[in-house]
C-alpha positions in Angstrom: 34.6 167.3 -37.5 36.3 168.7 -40.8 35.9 166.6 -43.6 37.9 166.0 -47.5 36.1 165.4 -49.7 37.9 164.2 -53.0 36.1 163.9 -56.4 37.0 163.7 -59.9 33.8 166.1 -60.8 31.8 168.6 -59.4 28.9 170.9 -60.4 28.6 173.6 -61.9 32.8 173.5 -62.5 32.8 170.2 -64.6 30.7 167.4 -64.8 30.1 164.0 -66.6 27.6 161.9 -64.7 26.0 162.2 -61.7 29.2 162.0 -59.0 29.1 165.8 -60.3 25.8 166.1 -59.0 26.3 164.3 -55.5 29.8 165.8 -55.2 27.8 169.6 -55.1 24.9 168.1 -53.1 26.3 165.8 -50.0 28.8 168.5 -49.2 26.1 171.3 -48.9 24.2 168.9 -46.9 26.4 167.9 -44.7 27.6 171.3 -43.9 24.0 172.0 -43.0 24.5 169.4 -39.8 27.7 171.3 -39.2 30.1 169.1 -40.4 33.2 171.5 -41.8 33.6 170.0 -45.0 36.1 171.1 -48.1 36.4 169.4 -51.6 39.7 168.7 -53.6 38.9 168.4 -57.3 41.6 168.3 -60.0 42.1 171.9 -62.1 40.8 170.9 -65.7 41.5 172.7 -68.8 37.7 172.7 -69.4 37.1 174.3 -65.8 39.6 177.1 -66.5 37.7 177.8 -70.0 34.0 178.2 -68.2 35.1 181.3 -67.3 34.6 180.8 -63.5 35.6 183.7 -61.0 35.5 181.5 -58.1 39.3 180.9 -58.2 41.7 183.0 -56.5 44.9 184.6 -59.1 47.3 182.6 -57.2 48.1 179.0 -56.0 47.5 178.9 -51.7 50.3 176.1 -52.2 52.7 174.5 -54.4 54.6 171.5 -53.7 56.1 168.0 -55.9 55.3 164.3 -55.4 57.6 162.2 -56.3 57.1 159.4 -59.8 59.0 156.9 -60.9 59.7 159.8 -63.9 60.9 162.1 -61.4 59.6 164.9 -59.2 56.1 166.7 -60.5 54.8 169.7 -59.7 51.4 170.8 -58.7 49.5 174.5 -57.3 46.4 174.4 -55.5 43.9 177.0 -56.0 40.9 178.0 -53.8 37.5 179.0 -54.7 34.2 178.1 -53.5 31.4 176.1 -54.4 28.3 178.7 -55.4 25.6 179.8 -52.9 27.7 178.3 -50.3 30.6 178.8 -47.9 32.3 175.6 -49.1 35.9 175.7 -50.1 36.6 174.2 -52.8 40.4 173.4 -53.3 41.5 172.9 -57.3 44.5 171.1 -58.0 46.7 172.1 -61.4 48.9 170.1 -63.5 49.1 170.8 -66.4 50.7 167.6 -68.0 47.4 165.5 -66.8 45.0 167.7 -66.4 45.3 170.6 -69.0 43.5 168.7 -71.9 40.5 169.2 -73.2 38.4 165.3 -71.6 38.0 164.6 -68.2 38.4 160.6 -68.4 38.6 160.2 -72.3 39.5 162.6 -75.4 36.9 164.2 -76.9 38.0 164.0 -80.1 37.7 160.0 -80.5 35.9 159.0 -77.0 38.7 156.9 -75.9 39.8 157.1 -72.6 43.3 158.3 -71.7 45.9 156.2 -72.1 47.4 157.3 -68.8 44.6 157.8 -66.7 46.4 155.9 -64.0 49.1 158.1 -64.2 46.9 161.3 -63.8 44.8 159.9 -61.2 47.2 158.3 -59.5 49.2 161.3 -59.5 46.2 163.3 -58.1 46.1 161.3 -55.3 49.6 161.6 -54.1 49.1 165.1 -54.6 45.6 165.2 -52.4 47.8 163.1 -49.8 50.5 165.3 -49.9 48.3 168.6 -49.2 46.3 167.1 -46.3 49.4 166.2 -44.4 51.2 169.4 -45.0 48.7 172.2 -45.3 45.1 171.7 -44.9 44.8 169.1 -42.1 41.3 167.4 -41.5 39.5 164.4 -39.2 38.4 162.5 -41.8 39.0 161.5 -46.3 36.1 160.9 -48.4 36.8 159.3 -51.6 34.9 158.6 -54.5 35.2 155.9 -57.3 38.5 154.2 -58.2 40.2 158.0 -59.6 40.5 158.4 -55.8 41.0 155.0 -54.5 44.6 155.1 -54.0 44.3 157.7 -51.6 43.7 155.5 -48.3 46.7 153.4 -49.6 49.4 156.6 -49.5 47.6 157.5 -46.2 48.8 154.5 -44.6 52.2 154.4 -45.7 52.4 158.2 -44.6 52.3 156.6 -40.8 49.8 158.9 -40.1 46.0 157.2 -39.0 43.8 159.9 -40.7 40.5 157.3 -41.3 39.1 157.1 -44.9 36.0 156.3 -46.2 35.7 155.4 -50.0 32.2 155.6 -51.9 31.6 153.6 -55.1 28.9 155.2 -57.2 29.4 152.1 -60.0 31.3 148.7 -59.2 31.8 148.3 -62.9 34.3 151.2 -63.2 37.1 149.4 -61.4 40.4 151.4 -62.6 42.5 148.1 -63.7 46.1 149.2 -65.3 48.8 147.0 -65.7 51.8 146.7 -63.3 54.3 149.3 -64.3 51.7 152.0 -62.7 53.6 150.5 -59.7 56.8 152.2 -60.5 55.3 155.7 -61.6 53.7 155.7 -58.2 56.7 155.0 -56.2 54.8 151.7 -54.9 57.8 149.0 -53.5 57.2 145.9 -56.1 57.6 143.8 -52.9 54.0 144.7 -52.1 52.7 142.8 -55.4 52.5 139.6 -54.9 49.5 136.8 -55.8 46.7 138.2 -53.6 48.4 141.1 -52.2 46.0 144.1 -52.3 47.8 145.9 -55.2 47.8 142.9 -57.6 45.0 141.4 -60.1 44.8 138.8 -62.3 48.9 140.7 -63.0 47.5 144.0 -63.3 46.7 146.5 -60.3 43.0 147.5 -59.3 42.4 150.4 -57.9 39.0 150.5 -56.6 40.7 146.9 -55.4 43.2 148.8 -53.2 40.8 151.5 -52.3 38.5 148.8 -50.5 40.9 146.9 -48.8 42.7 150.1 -47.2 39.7 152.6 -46.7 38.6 152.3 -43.0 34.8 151.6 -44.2 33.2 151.9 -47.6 30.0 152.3 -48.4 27.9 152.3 -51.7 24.7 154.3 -53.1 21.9 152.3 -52.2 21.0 149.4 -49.8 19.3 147.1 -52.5 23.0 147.6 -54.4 24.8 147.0 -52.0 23.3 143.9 -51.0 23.1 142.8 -54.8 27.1 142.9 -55.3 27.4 140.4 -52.3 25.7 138.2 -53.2 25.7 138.0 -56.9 28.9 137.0 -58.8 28.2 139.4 -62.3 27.0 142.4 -60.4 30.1 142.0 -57.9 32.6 142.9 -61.4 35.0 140.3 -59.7 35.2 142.2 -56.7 32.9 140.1 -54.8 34.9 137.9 -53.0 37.2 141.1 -51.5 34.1 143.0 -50.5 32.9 140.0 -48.3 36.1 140.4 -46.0 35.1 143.9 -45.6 31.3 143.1 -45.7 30.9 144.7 -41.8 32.4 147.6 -42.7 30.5 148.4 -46.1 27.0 150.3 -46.0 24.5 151.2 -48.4 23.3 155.0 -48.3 20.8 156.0 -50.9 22.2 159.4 -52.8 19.9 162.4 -52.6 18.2 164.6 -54.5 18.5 168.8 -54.5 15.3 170.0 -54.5 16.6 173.9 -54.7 17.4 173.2 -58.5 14.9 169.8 -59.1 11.8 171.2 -58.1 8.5 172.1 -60.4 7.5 174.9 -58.4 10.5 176.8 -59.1 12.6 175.3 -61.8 14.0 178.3 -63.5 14.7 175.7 -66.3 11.1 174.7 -67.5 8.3 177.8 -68.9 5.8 176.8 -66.7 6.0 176.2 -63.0 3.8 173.5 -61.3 2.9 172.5 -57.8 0.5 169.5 -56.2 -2.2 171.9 -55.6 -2.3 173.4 -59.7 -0.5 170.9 -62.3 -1.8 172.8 -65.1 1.4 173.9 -65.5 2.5 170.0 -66.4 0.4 170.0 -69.6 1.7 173.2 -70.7 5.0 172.5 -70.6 4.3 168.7 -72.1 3.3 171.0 -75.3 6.4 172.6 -75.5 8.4 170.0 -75.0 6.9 167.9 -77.8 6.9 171.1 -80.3 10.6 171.2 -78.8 11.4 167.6 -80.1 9.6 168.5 -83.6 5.5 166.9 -83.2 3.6 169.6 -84.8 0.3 170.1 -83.5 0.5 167.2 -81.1 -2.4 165.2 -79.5 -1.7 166.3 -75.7 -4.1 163.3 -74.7 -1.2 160.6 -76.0 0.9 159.8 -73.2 4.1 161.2 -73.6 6.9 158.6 -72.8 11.1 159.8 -72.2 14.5 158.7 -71.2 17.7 160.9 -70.4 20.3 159.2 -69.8 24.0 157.3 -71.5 23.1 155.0 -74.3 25.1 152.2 -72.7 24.3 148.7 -72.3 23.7 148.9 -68.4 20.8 151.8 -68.8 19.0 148.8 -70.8 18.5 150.4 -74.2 18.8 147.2 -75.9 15.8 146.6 -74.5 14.5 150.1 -75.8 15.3 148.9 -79.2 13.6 146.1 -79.0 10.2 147.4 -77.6 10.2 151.2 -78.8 8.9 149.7 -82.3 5.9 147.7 -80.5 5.0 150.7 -78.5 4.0 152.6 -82.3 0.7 150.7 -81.8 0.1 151.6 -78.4 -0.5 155.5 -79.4 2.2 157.2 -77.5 5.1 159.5 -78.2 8.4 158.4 -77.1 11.5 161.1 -76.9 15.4 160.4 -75.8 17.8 162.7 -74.6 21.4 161.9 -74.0 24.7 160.2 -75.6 26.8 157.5 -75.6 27.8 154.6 -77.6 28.2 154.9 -81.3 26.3 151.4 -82.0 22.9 152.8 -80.3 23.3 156.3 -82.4 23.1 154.5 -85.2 20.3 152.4 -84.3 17.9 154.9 -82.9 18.8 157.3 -85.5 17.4 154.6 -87.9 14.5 154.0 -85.7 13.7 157.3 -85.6 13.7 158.1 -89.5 11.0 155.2 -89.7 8.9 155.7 -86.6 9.2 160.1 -86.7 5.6 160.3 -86.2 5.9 159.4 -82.7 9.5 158.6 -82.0 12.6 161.3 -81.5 15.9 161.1 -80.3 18.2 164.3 -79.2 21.6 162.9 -79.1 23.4 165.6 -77.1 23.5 166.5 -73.3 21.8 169.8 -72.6 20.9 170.5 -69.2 17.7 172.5 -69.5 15.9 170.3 -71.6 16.3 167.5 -69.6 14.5 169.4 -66.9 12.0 170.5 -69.4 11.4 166.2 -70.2 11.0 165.7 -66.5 8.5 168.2 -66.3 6.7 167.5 -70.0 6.5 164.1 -69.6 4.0 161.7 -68.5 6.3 158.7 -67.8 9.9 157.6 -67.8 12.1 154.7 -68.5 14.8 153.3 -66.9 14.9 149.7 -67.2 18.7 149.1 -66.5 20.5 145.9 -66.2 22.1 147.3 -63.1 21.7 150.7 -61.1 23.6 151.8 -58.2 21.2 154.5 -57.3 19.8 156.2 -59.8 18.9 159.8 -59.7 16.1 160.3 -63.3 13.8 157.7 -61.4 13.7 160.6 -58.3 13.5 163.8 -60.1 10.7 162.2 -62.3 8.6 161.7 -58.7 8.7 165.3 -57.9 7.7 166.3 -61.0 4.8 164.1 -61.2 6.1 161.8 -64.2 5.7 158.2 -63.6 8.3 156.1 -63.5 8.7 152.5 -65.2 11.7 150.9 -63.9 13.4 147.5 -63.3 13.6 146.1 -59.8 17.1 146.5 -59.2 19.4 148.8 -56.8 18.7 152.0 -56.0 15.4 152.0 -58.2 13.6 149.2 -56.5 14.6 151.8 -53.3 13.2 154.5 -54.5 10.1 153.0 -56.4 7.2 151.3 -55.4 4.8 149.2 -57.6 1.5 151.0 -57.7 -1.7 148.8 -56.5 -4.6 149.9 -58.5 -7.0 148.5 -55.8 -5.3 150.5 -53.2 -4.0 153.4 -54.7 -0.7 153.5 -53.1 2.8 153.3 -54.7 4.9 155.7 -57.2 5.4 153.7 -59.9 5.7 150.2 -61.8 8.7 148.0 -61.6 9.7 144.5 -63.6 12.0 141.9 -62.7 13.7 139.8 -65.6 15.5 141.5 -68.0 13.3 140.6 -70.8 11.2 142.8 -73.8 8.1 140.8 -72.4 8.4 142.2 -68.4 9.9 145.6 -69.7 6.8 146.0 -72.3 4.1 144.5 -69.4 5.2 147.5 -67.1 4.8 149.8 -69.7 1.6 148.4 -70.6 0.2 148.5 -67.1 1.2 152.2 -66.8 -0.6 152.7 -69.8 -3.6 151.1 -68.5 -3.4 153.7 -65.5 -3.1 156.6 -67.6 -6.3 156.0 -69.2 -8.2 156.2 -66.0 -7.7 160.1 -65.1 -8.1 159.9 -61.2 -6.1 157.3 -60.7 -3.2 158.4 -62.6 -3.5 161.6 -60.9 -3.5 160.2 -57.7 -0.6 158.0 -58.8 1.4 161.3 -59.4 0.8 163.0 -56.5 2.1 159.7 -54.6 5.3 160.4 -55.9 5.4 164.2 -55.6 5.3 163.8 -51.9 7.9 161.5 -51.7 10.9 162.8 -49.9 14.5 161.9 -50.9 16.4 165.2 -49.9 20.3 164.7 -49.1 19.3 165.5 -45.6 18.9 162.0 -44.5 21.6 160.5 -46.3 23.9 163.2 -44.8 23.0 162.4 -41.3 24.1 158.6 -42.3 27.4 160.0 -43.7 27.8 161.8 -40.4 27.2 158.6 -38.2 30.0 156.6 -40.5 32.1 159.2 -39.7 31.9 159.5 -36.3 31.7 155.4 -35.8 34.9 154.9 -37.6 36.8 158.3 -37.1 36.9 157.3 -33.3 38.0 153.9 -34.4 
């Protein structure tokens, strides 16, 4: 079976969340099980300034969609995704993608005005390319950048079946009507209820599900939470139910050849189940890293990577990280995000520095570094599709401390102090009083040595490699390619 697989981002070329990540990961896993799988990723400005060799000197093929503003060029370059035989298939235009952002300008953090133009666009062009050149059994798309994809598929004529993921149901793609025109899309298709219209706009992850051949989302508990609840459904609810038999929930995966303690080339100190000396060594560093001079190793050491968003819960943060001064930790952040939580921690952290810092930039190798240094992590979102911290804090030994939602409450069980089972501790409401209890009960753990160290090895042999979830990707395709 050959396979497309079309993303908006992929590692190491450009990434901005983890559909980067899983873009690199599934594929690689998939072609392990011998699916023949290539990925179609947009040619960005940023990707062309990384300096990568991977892309061949000239175009393999150059055609023109047609727009509403006329015809539009595009060349496709090839290259490969590294330590693999994957071809990767790069798309260039440089009216929507030669700019410096992926989804918003840098330079305010605003997204584009026309990112239904340039997505949309990208999609005609992906359509246009797998009916003309590079011909395949079966479309994978991903979020609502891709979503019109199955919807040009079917007006081609031609019955190619699609399968659209959604990594986050509250990233819909809603534009307002004349995206119609630009696209070429006949205005007698929007109508009240029609597929392409929305409350008078057009939704593209709308279209996306109603035309893709089955969908499926990143974790069971997720999926099951959008059907059923109106606010986690984003509106959306109602049109997944008339696909509800054809939507599944597959947990994403994690790489262990780059997120693994025994040979992260990432961390100074490598660590395994059988010696975690290594752990404490590198928790030193890490807390000399985030400025504690001479720090008490025997405090626990508490972290979060992640956006500073609303959904990752950090208004909850805000409201326990200055009750957790008395409890004798040291709390570190790592990541970016909305101005309004800058501000806030920033001014947290000038009155609490003696055991509160905050790094607010993205860097790659110290957030492997905080997974390895730390002795427990946060992630008490509102909402989380999958989640992929929660996972690489289990290999690394580093309890988590997460609310019971999507694919955390998959991936994380409460431990049982009588027993000595589970990974981690969960809560339920989305309250400071559940969040801090969890915290507090992890905290009571951590005092008694053996059973926190049996409490991390629990988690260090759990096993969430892309392997199984490629192997349910497989079946989907099969099932409904035969369809």
């Amino acid at each position: 079976m050959k396979v497309a697989y079309v993303t908006t981002e992929l590692k190491p070329f450009v990434k901005e969340g983890g559909l980067a990540d899983v873009s690199a990961s599934l594929p690689m896993a998939l072609r392990k099980i011998g699916v023949d799988v290539f990925i179609l990723l947009p040619y960005y400005k940023r990707i062309a300034r990384t300096g990568f060799s991977l892309i061949e000197r000239y175009p393999i093929y150059e055609s023109v969609v047609e727009t509403g503003e006329g015809v539009k060029p595009f060349s496709v370059f090839k290259g490969k995704l590294p330590d693999s035989d994957i071809e990767v298939f790069f798309f260039m235009n440089r009216e929507f993608f030669g700019r410096s952002g992926i989804y918003t300008n840098p330079l305010n953090g605003i997204g584009y005005e026309d990112n239904d133009r340039r997505f949309g666009f990208f999609s005609k062009c992906v359509v246009n390319f797998l009916l003309y050149f590079a011909e395949c059994d079966f479309i994978h798309c991903n979020d609502y950048q891709t979503s019109m994809i199955p919807a040009f598929i079917s007006f081609s004529g031609r019955k190619i079946p699609t399968m659209l993921t959604i990594h986050n149901l509250g990233y819909q793609g809603i534009f307002e009507k004349p995206i119609m025109d630009f696209l070429k899309i006949h205005t007698s298709l929007y109508y009240p209820m029609s597929p392409f219209e929305y409350y008078g706009k057009v939704n593209f992850l709308k279209v996306g599900i109603l035309f893709s051949r089955v969908i499926t989302t990143v974790s069971k508990t997720y999926a099951r939470e959008i059907l059923k609840d109106d606010e986690l459904g984003c509106g959306l609810r109602d049109i997944l139910l008339t696909r509800e038999k054809d939507f599944y929930g597959i947990i994403n995966g994690v790489d262990y050849s780059v997120w693994n303690p025994e040979k992260d080339a990432f961390i100074p100190y490598n660590y395994s189940i059988k010696n975690l000396s290594g752990k404490y060594k590198n928790k030193e560093v890490l807390l000399k890293e985030f400025g504690f001079e001479n720090p008490d190793l025997k405090k626990p050491l508490i972290s979060m990577i992640g956006r500073l968003v609303d959904q990752k819960g950090f208004d909850l943060v805000l409201k326990v990280l200055p009750l957790l001064r008395e409890r004798g930790v040291y709390f570190i952040i790592l990541g970016t995000g909305l101005k309004k939580y800058h501000r806030e921690f920033k001014d947290l952290e000038r009155e609490f520095r003696d055991f509160f810092k905050i790094r607010l930039i993205f860097d790659e190798k110290l957030a492997h570094l905080i997974e390895a240094g730390s002795d427990m992590f946060l992630m008490p979102s509102l909402y989380e599709p999958c989640g992929l911290n929660q996972m690489y804090s289990l290999r690394y030994g580093t309890v988590p401390i997460v609310r019971n939602t999507g694919g955390l409450a998959d991936t994380v069980e409460e431990f049982n102090i009588e027993t000595g089972m589970g990974t981690g501790f969960l809560f339920d409401r989305y309250t400071t009083q559940d969040f801090l209890s969890s915290i507090e009960r992890a905290l009571f753990v951590y005092g008694k040595k053996k059973m926190w160290k049996k409490l991390m090895v629990n988690g260090m042999l759990k096993d969430f490699s892309w392997e199984n979830s490629a192997k349910k990707y497989l079946e989907l395709y099969l099932k409904y390619g035969n369809k």
